[in-house]
BAPAKE-635052 format. One record per atom (N, C-alpha, C): x, y negated, z. Coordinates in steps of 0.02 Angstrom, whole numbers, plus 50000, padded with zeros to 5 digits. Example, Ala and Ser with C-alpha at 12.3 -4.5 7.8 and 13.67 -1.06 7.14 Angstrom:
2
506605028450390 506155022550390 506605016550390 506425011250354 506845005350357 506454999850394 
This chain:
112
437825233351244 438205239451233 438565239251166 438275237251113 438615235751045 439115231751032 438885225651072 439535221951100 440035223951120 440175228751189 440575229651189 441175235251152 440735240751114 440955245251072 441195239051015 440975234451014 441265230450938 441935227550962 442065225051022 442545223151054 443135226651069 443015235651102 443435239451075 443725239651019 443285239750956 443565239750891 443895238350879 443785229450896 444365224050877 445075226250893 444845227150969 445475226251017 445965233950988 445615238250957 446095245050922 446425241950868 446095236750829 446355234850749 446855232150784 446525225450830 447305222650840 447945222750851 447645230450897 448545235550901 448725239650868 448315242850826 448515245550763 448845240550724 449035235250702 448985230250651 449855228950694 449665225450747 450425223050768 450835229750782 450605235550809 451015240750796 451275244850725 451065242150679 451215242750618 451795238550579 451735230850604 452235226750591 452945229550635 452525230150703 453555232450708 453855239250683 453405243250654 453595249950615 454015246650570 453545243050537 453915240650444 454635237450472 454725231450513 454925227150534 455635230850567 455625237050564 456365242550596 456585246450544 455905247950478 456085252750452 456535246350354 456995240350379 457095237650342 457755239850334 457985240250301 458825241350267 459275237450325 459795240050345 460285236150395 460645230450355 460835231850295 461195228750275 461015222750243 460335222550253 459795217550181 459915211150218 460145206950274 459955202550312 460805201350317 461205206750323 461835207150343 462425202150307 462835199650340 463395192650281 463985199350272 464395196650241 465005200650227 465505198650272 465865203250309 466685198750327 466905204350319 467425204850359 468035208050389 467955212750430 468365220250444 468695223850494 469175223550508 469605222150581 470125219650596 470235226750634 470845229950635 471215233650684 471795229150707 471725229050763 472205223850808 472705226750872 473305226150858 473835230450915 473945225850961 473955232751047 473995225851086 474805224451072 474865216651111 475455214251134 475835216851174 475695221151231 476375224651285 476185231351261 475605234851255 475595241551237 475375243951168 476085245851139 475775247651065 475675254451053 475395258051107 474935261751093 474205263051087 474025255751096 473255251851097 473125247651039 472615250951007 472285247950952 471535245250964 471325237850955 470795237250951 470315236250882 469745234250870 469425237550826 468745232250832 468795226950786 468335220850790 468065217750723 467695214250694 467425212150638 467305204550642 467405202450605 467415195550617 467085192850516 466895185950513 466425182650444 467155178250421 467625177750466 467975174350440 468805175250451 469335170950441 469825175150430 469705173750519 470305179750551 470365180050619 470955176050653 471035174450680 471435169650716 471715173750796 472035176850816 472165178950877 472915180050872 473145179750947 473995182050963 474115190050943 473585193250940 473595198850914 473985203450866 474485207750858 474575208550776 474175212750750 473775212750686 473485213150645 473795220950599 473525226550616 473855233450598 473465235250535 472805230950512 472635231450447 471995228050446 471975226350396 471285223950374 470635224650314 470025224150341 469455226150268 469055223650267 469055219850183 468495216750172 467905221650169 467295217550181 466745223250196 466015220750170 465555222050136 464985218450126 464515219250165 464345225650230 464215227850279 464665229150331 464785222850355 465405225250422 464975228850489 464385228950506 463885229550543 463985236750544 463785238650491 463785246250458 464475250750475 464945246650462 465475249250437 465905249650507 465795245450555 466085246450626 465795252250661 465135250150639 464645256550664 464955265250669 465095264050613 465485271350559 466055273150606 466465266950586 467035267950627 467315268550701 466645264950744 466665267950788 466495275150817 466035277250772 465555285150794 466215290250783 466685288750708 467275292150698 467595294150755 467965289250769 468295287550814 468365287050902 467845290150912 467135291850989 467825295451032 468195299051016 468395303851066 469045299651063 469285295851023 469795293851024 469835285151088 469255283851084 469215278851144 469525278951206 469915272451240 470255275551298 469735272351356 469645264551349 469025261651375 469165251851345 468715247451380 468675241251367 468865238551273 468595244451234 468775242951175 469195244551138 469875248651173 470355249951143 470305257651120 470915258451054 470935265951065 471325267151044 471825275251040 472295278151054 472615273650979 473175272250988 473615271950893 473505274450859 474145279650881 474085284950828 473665288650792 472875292050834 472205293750792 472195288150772 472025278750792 471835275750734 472435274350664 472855274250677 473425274650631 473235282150583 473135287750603 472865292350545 472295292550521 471815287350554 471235286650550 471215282550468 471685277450497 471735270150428 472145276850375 472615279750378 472975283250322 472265289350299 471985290050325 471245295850279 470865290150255 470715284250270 470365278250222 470515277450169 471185276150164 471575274450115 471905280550075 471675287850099 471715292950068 472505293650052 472885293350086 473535296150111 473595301750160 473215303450183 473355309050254 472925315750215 
């Protein structure tokens, strides 16, 4: 009988213990692990009323034109941001309206 009350024990520490690591293990800074690159706003090619909205570690390379760009030390973070902003302005598959992102980039840059 002691046995097995000692065996319970264990078997509580042991999930107390690994349920503790993935507490710590979520509750780490986003950015602490994170590299630096880029935010790219990218216009399409036939419709330039479509802006896409991507991050990239290095310079970007696409047929794309390029409607602005930001260096970023948290691009993770910072897409994050910019997408939650920007939520109603989505049309679908990534893209979104111009013009909100076009006044979107002019309140960044504290012109609007």
């Amino acid at each position: 009988m002691i046995i097995l009350w000692a065996l319970i024990l264990i078997g509580c520490i042991i999930w107390g213990i690994r349920r503790g690591r993935k507490k710590v293990a979520l509750m780490r800074p986003a950015g602490s692990t994170e590299k630096s690159g880029r935010i790219y706003f990218l216009q399409h090619q036939k419709n330039s009323d479509r802006i896409k909205i991507v991050k990239s570690r290095g310079e970007l390379a696409t047929p794309l034109r390029i409607v602005a760009e930001f260096p970023t030390a948290t691009p993770n973070a910072v897409l994050a941001r910019i997408y939650r902003d920007l939520e109603d302005q989505h049309i679908g598959a990534g893209w979104y309206d111009a013009g909100a992102v076009r006044m979107y980039l002019d309140h960044l840059r504290g012109e609007a």
